[in-house]
C-alpha atoms as a printed R data frame, in Angstrom:
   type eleno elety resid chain resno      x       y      z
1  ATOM     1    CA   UNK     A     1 18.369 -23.948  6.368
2  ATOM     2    CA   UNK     A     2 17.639 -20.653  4.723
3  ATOM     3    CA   UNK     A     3 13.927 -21.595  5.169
4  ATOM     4    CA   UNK     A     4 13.934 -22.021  8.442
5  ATOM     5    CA   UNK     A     5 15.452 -18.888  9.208
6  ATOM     6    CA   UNK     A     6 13.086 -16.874  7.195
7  ATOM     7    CA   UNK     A     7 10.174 -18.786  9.119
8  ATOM     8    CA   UNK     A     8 12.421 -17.747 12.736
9  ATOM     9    CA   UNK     A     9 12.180 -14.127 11.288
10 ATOM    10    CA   UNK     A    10  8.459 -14.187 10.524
11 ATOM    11    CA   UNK     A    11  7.848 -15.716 13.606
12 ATOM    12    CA   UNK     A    12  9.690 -12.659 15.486
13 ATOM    13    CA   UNK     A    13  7.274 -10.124 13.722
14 ATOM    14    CA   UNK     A    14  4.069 -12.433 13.383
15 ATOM    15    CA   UNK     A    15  2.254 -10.222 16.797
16 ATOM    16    CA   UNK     A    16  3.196  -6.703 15.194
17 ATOM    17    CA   UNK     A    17 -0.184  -6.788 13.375
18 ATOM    18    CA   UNK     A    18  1.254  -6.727  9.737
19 ATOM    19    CA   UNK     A    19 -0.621  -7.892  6.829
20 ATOM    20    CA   UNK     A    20  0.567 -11.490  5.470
21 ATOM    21    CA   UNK     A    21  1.777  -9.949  2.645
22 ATOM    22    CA   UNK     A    22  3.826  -7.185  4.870
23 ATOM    23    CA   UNK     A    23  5.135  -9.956  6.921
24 ATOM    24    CA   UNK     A    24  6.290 -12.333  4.371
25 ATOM    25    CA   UNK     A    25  8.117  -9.423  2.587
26 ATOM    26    CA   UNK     A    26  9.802  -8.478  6.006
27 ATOM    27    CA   UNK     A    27 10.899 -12.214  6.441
28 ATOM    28    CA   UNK     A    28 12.428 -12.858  2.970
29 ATOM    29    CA   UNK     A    29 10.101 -14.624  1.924
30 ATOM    30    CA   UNK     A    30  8.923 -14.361 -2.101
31 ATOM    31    CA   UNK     A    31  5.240 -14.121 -1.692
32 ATOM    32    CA   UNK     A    32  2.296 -14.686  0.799
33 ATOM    33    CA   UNK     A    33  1.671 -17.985 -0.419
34 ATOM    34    CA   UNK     A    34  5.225 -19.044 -0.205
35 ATOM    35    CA   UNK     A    35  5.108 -17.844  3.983
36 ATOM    36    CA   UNK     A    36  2.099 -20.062  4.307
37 ATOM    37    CA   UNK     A    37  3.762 -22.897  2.968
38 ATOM    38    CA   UNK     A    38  6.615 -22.546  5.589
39 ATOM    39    CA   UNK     A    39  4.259 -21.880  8.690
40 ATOM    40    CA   UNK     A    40  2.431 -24.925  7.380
41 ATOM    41    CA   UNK     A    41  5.651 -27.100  7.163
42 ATOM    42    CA   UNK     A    42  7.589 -26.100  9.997
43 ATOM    43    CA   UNK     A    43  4.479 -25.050 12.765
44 ATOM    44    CA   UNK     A    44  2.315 -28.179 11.418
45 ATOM    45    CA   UNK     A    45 -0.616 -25.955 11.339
46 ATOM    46    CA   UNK     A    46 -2.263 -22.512  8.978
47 ATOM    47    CA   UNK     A    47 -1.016 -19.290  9.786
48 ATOM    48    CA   UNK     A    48 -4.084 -18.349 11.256
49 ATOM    49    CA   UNK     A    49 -4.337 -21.105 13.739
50 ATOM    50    CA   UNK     A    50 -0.449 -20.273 14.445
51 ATOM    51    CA   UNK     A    51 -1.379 -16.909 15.371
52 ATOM    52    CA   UNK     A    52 -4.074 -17.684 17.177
53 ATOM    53    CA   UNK     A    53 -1.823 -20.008 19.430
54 ATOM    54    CA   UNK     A    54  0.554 -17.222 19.736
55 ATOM    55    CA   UNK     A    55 -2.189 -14.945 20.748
56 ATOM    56    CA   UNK     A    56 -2.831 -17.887 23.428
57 ATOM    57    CA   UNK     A    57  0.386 -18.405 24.876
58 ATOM    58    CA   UNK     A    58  0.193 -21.833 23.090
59 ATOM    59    CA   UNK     A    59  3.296 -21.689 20.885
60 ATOM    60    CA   UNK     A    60  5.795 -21.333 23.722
61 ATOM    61    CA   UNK     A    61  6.505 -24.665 24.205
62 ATOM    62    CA   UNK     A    62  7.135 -25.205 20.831
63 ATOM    63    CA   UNK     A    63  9.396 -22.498 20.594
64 ATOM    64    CA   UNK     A    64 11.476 -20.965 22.538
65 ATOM    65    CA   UNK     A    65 14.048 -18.210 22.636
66 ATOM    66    CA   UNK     A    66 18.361 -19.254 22.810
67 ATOM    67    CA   UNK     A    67 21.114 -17.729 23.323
68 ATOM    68    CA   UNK     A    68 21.915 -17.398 19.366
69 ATOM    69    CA   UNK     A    69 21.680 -13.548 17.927
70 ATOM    70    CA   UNK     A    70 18.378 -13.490 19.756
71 ATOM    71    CA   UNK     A    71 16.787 -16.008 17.360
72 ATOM    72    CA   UNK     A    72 14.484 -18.410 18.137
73 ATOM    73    CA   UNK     A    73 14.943 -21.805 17.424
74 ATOM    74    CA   UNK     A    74 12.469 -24.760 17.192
75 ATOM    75    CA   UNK     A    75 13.114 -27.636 19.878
């Protein structure tokens, strides 16, 4: 569970231009490689292509934002 809410908070900063390394610091997570790891088991895909989707408006369906401390939680 812990992972998966460090992935949700990456996921909330992933289009504020940070470096990988920035980003997986600001999500909790212990390294870059470690963030890659969780894009890569809970998007099914690199975190490039992920942010490429997101640039896209691809990722949307996939995730989408609940009512729940303005989280956002995979469906």
């Amino acid at each position: 569970m812990k992972g998966i809410r460090r992935f949700q908070r990456a996921l909330e900063h992933f289009d504020e231009g940070l470096s990988w390394a920035a980003l997986s610091a600001d999500a909790g997570f212990a390294d870059q490689s470690h963030l890659c790891r969780a894009v890569r088991r809970y998007a099914g895909m690199t975190p490039a292509a992920l942010q490429g989707a997101a640039g896209a408006s691809l990722i949307a369906p996939l995730y989408r934002p609940l009512i729940c401390r303005d989280r956002f939680v995979a469906i």
